[in-house]
SEKEVO-506624 format. One record per residue (C-alpha): residue number from 1; residue in one letter; x, y, z. Coordinates in Angstrom, 2 decimals, padded with zeros to 5 digits. Each point is the difference from the previous one (the first is absolute). Layout:
NUM  A  X  Y  Z
...
% end
This chain:
1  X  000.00  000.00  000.00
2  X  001.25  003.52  -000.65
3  X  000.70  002.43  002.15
4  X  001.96  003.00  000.64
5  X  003.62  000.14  001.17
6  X  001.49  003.57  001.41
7  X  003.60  000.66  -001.76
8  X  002.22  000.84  003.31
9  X  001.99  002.47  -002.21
10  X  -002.55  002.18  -000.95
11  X  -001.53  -000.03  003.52
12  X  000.08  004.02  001.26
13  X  000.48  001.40  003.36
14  X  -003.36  001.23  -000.30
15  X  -001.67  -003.56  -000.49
16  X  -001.12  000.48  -003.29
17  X  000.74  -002.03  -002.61
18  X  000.81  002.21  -002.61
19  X  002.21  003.03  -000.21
20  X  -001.70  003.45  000.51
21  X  000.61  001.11  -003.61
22  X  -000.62  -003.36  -001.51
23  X  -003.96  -000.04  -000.57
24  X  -001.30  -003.46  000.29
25  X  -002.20  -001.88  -002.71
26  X  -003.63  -000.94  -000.09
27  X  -001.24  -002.61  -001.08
28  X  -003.97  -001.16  000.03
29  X  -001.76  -003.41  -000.08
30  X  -003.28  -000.20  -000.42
31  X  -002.22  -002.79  -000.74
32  X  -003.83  000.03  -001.00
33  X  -003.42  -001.08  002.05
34  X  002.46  -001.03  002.73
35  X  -001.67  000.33  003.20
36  X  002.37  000.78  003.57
37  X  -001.69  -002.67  001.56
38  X  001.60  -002.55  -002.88
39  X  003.57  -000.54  002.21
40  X  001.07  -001.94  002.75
41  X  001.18  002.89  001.55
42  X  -003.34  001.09  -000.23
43  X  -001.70  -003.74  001.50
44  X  -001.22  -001.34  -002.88
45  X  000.39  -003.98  000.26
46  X  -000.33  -000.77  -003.61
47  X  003.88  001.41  -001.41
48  X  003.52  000.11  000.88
49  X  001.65  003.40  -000.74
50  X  003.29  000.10  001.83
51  X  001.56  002.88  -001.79
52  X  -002.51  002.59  000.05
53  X  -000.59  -001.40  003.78
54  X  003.59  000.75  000.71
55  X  000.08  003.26  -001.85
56  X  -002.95  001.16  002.04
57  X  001.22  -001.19  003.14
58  X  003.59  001.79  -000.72
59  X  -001.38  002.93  -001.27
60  X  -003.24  001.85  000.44
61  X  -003.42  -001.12  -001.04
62  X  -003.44  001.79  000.55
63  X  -001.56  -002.12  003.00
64  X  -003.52  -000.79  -001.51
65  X  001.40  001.25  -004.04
66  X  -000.25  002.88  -001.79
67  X  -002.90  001.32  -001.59
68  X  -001.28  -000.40  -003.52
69  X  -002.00  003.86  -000.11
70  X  -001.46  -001.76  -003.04
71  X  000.06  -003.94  -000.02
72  X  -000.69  000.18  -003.63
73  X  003.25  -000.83  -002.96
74  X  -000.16  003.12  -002.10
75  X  -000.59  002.90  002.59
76  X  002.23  -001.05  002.72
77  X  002.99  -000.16  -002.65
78  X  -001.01  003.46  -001.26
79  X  000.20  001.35  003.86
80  X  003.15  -002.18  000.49
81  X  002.23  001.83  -003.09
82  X  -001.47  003.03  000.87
83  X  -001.07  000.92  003.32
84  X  -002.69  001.27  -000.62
85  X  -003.80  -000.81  001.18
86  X  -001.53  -002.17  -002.86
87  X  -003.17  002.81  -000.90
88  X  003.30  002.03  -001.02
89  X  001.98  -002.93  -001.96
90  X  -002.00  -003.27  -000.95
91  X  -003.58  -000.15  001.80
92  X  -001.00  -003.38  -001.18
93  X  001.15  -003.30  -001.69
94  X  001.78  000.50  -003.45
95  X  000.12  003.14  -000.13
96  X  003.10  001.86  -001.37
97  X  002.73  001.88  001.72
98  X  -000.74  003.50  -000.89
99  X  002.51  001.46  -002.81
100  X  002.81  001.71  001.29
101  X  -000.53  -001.09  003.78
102  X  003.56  -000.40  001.59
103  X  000.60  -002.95  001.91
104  X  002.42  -001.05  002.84
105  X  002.89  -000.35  -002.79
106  X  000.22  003.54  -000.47
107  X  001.08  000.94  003.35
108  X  002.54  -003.18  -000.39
109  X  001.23  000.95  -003.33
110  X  000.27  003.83  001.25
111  X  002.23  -001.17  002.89
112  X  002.49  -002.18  -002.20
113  X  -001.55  -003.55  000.67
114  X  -000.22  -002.44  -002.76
115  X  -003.68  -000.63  000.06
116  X  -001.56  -003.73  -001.33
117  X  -003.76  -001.87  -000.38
118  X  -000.34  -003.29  000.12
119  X  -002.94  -001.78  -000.68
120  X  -004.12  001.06  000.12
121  X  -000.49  003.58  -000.88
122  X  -003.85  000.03  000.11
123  X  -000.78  003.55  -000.73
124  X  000.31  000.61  -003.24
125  X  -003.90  -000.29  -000.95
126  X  -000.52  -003.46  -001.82
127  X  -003.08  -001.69  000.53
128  X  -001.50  -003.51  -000.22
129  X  -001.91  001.78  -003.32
130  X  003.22  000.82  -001.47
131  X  001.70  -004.08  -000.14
132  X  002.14  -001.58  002.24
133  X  002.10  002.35  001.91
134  X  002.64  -002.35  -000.18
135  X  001.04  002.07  -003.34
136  X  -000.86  003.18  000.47
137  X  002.79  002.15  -000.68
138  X  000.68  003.17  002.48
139  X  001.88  002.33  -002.02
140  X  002.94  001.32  001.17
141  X  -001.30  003.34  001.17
142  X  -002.40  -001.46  002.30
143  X  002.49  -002.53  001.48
144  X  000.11  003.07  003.56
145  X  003.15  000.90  -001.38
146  X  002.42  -002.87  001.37
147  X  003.54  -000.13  -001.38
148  X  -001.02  -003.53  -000.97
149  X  -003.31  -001.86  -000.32
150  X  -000.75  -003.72  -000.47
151  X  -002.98  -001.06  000.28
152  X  -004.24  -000.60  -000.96
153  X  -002.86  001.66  000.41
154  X  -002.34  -002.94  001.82
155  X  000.25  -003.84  -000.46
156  X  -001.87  -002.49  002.22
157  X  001.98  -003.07  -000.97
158  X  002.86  -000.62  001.74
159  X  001.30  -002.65  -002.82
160  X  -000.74  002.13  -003.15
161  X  002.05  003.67  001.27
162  X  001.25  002.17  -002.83
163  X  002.13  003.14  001.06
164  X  000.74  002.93  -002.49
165  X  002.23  002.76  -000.10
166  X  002.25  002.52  -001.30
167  X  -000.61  002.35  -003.12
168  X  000.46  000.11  -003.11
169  X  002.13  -002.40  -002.00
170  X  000.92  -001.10  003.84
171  X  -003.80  -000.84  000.39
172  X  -000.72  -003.33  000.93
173  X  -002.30  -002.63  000.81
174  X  000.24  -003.57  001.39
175  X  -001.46  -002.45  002.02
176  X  001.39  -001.04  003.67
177  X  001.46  -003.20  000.19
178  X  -001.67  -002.24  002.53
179  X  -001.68  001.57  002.84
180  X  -000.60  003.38  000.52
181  X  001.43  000.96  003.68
182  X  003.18  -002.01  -000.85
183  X  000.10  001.48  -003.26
184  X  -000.47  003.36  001.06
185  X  002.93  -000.26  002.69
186  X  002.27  -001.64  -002.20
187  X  -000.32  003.40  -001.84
188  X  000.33  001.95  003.18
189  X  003.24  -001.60  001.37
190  X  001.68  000.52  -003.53
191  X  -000.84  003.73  000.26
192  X  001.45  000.49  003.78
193  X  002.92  -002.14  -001.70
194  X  000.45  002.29  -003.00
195  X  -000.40  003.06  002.54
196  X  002.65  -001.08  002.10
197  X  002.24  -000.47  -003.04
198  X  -000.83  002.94  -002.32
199  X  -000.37  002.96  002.31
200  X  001.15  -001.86  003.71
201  X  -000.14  003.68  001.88
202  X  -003.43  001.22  -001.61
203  X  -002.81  -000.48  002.01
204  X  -003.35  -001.64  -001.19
205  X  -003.70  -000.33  000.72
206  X  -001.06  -003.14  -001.29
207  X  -003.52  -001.70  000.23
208  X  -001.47  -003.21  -000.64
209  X  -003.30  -000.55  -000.63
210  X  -001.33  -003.69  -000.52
211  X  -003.49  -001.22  -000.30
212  X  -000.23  -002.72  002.30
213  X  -001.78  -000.96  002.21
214  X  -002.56  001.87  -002.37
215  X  -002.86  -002.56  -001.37
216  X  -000.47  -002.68  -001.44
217  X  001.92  -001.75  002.46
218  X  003.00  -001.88  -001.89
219  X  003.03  -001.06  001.66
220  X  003.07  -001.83  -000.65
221  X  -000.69  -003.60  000.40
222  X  003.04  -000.15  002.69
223  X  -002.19  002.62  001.96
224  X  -003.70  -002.02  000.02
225  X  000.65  -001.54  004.07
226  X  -003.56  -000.54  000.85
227  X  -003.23  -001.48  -000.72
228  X  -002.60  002.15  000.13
229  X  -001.74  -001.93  003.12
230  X  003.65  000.93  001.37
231  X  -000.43  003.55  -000.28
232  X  -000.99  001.98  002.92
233  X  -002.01  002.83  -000.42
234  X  -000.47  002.96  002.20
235  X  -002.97  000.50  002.68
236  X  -001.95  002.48  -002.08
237  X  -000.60  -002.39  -002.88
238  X  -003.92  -001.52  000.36
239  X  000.11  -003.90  000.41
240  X  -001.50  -001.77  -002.73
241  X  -000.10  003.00  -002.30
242  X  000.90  000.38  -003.40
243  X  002.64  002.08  000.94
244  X  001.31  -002.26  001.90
245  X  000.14  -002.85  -002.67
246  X  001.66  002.53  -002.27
247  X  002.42  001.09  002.77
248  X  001.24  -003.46  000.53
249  X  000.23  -000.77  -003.73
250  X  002.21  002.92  -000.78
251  X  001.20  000.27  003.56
252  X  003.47  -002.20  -000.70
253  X  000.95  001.37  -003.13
254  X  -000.67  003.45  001.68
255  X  002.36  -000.63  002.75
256  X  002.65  -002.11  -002.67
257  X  000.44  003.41  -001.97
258  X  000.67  001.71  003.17
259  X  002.90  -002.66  000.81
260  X  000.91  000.30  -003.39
261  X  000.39  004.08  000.86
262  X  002.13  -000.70  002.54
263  X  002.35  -002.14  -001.45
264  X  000.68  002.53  -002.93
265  X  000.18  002.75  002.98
266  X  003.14  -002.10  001.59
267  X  001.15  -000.18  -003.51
268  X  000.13  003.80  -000.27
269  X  001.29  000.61  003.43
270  X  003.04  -002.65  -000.71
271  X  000.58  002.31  -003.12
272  X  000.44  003.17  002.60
273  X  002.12  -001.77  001.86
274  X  002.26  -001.84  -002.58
275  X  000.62  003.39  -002.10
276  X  000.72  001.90  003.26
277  X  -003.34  002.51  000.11
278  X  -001.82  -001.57  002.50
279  X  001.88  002.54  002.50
280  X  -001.44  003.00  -001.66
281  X  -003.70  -001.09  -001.32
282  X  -002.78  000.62  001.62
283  X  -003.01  -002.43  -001.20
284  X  -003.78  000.54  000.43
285  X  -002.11  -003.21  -000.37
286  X  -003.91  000.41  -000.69
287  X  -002.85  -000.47  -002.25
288  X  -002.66  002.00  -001.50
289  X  -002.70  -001.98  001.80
290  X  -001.36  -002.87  001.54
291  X  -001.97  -003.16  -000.55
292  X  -003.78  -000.90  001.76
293  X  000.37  -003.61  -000.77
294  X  -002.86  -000.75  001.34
295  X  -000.54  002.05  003.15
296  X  -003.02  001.78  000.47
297  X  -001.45  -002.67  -002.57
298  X  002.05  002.15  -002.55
299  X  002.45  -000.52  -002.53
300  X  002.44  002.58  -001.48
301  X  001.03  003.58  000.48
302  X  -001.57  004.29  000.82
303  X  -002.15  -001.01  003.13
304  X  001.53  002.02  003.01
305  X  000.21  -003.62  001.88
306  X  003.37  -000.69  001.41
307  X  000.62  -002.64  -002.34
308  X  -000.23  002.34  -003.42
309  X  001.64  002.98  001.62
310  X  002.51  -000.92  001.85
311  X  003.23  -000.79  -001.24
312  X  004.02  -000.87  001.01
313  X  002.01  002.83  000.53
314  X  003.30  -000.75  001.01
315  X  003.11  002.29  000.44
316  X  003.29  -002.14  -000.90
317  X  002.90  000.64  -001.24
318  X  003.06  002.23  001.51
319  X  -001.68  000.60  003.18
320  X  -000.51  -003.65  000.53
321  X  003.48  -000.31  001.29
322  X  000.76  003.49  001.48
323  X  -000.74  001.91  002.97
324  X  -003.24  001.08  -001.30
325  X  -003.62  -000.64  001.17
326  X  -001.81  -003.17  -000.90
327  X  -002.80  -002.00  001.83
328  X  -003.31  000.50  -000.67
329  X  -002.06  003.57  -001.02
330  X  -003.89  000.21  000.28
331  X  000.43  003.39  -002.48
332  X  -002.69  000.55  -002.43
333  X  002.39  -000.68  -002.74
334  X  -002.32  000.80  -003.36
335  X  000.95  -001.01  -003.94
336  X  000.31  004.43  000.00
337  X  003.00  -000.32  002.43
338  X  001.97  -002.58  -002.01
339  X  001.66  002.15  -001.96
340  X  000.99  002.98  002.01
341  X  000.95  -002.46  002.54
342  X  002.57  -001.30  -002.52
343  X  001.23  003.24  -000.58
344  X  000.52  001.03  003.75
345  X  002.25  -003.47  000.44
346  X  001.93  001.06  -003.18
347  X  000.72  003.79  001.58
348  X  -001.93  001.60  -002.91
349  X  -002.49  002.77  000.71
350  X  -004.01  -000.97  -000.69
351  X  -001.03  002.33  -003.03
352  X  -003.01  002.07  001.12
353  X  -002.74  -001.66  -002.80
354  X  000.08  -003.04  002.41
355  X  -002.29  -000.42  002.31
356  X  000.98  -003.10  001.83
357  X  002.01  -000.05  004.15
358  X  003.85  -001.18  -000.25
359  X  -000.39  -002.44  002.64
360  X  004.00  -000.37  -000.34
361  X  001.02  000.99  003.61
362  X  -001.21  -003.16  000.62
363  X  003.42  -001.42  -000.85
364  X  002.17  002.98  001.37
365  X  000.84  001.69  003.27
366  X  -001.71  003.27  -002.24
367  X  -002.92  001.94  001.04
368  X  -003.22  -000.46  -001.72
369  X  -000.74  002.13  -003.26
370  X  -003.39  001.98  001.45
371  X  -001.93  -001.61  002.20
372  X  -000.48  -003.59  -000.76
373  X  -003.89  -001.08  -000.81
374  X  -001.89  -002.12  002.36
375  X  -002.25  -000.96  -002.30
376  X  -000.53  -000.18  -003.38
377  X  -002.62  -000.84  -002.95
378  X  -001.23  -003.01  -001.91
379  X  -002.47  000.67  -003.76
380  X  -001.89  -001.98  -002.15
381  X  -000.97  002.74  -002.39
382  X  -002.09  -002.23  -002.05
383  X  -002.02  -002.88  000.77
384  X  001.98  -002.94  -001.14
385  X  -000.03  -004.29  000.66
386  X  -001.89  -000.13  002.96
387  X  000.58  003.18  001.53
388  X  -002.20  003.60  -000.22
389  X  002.10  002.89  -000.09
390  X  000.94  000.91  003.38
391  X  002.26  002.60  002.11
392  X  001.69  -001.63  003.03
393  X  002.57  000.90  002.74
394  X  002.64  -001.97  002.09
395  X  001.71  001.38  002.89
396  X  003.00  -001.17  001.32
397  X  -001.75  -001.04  002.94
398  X  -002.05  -002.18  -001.49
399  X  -002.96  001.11  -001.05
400  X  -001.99  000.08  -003.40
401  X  -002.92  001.75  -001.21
402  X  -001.81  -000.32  -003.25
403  X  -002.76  001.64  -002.07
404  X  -001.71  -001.00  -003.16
405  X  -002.61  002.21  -001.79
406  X  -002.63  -001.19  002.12
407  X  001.46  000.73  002.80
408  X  002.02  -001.29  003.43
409  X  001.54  -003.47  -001.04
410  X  002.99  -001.36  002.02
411  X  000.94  000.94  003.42
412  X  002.79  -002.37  001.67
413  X  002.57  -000.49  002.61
414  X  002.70  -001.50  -001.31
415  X  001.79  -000.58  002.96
416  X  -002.39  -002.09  001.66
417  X  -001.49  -001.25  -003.09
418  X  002.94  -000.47  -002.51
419  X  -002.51  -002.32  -002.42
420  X  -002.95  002.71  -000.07
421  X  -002.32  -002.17  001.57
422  X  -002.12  002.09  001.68
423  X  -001.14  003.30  -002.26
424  X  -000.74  002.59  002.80
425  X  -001.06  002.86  -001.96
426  X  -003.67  000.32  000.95
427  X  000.02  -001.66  003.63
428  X  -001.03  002.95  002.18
429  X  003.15  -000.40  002.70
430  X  002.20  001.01  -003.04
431  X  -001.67  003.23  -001.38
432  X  002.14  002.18  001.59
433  X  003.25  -001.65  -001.69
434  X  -001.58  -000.25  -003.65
435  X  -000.87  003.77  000.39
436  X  003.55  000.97  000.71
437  X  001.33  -002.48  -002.57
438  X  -002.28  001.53  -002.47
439  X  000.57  003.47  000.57
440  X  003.92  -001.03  -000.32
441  X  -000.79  -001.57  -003.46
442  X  -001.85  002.93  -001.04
443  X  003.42  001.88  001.03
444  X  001.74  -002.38  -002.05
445  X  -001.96  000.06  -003.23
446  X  000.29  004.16  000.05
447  X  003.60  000.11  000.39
448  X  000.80  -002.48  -002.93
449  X  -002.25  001.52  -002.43
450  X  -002.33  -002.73  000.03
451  X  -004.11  000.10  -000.64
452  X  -002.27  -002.17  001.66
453  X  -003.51  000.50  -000.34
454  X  -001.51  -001.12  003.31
455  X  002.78  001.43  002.25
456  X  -001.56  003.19  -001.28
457  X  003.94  000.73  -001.66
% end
């Protein structure tokens, strides 16, 4: 298993693992429909993930996950590149990236890194109308401006991946060999590998996106450990229900493509270590959203549930082996703060157009950047799957609150009921809670721009 080894001789005085004028890389990892619960560190019984266990043990990992603002593919990536609040970037599913909109890159690129994508893109506007999206081409201006771009639109088949890239009489388009997540990080470890060769004192911001453990649920055969009568499912899935027959069906190849995950993750983190950057690299681990699979009687993604919105959020890397902070964190983390976050761990000012917290003292001995939120905001702007549209709010002390256009929907305690088990939002003992939570959405939905009908906003 990989992990990370400090280099004595570039150890400072001050602890940190990097000189002062040598700014460290970034890299992400994200995967897709990946729920937090899906890890052993986490408690789930059905997979083995020892790397991303150790990683998040090492480093720093959000206690209960980070949270998906919108569990949905398209507008979470648009807030992720961006930072911005997805009624100002991409509202719903596949829609595009507005023209011109500057990503995360830019800030990157402006401050000397070598920026790379690797992997699903997902906001450049195809539709299931428009053929697969397997072969959709994004053109090169609408690739968020990275230095170097490899990757696909959408795909949901993990054996049949095709990757384009380039521009050009450079352009180029071919199909993955074998499966996609190995694939896909065979292609990342020969870029760190060509970084550290071409350019070894530049320093890069480098993401990889895959699709797994996205639907349909295909895994290497290597990765299928249990019979579906094996697998155990969580105390919020109805016995005897559908849902529950589909949950167990798709259950072990659900949990075999997260194994599969981590053994590609161990692969990348031997590559930090083998070419010597492991020392200076700071690595964020997370998805876009998470998976029902079967709790609540429901299957897939946008419901403000724990299982669709929560997701990993780990903080590896550089700090895993230095005197800096790790444990656990119960902030708010939201897809809005990935990306200033990234640039406060890289040293590089937050531009002003985004709107997202740089949760990045987190893994310093720094102050906080303003006043960090202690709560923060969950959409479904459209009705989509089984979900109405809906404006929610977590705190970090464990609270939600949600409204749909008819009104009060969701009101839990997610401390002392983690599987949302008991929906308190019109029990009379609890009024005077789901008025303060609401007036605290309502405070929420005004200060990112947002519109909701029935919150009067």
């Amino acid at each position: 298993m990989g992990h990370f080894q400090h280099p004595p001789e570039r150890q400072g005085s001050d602890g940190q693992g990097y000189g002062m004028t040598e700014r460290p890389n970034i890299i992400w990892l994200m995967t897709d429909q990946h729920r937090h619960h899906a890890h052993g560190f986490a408690g789930d019984p059905n997979l083995h993930t020892p790397t991303l266990d150790q990683l998040a043990h090492q480093g720093l990992r959000c206690r209960n996950g980070a949270i998906a603002g919108n569990a949905l593919c398209c507008p979470f990536r648009g807030s992720l590149l961006t930072s911005r609040w997805p009624q100002h970037c991409i509202p719903e599913h596949e829609q595009p990236l507005p023209d011109g909109m500057p990503t995360v890159a830019a800030p990157f690129n402006a401050a000397g890194y070598h920026t790379a994508w690797f992997g699903k893109w997902h906001v450049d506007g195809c539709s299931e109308s428009d053929g697969r999206a397997a072969h959709w081409i994004v053109p090169p201006e609408r690739r968020g401006g990275f230095q170097e771009w490899v990757g696909f639109e959408n795909n949901n088949d993990q054996w049949d991946s095709w990757v384009h890239g380039g521009a050009g009489e450079s352009a180029f388009l071919e199909r993955l060999e074998g499966y996609e997540t190995d694939a896909l990080s065979d292609r990342f470890i020969r870029y760190l590998e060509h970084r550290h060769a071409a350019e070894p004192g530049r320093p890069f911001f480098a993401a990889l996106s895959v699709q797994p453990p996205h639907w349909p649920c295909q895994c290497p055969r290597e990765y299928l450990r249990l019979r579906p009568d094996e697998y155990v499912l969580r105390p919020n899935v109805p016995p005897g229900s559908d849902a529950a027959r589909r949950a167990r069906l798709n259950g072990p190849s659900y949990a075999g493509m997260v194994e599969n995950w981590d053994h590609n993750v161990a692969r990348i983190v031997d590559a930090l270590r083998r070419l010597d950057l492991a020392h200076n690299t700071h690595v964020l681990i997370f998805a876009d959203h998470g998976e029902m699979l079967g709790s609540h009687g429901q299957m897939g993604k946008v419901l403000p549930y724990e299982e669709s919105i929560r997701t990993p959020f780990i903080f590896a890397g550089l700090s895993a082996y230095t005197r800096l902070p790790g444990g656990l964190t119960d902030a708010p983390i939201n897809h809005v703060d990935i990306a200033p976050t990234s640039l406060g761990l890289a040293g590089i000012p937050v531009p002003d157009w985004m709107t997202g917290h740089d949760w990045s003292h987190l893994r310093s001995w720094s102050p906080p950047r303003g006043t960090p939120p202690d709560a923060t905001l969950v959409q479904a702007i459209g009705a989509r799957e089984a979900s109405p549209a809906y404006r929610a709010i977590v705190t970090a002390d464990g609270w939600k609150y949600a409204v749909t256009e008819d009104g009060p929907w969701m009101l839990f305690d997610l401390t002392d009921d983690p599987y949302e088990m008991a929906n308190m939002v019109h029990h009379p003992k609890w009024r005077g809670r789901r008025e303060e939570l609401h007036a605290r959405l309502c405070e929420l939905v005004r200060e990112t721009g947002d519109h909701f009908a029935p919150l009067g906003i």
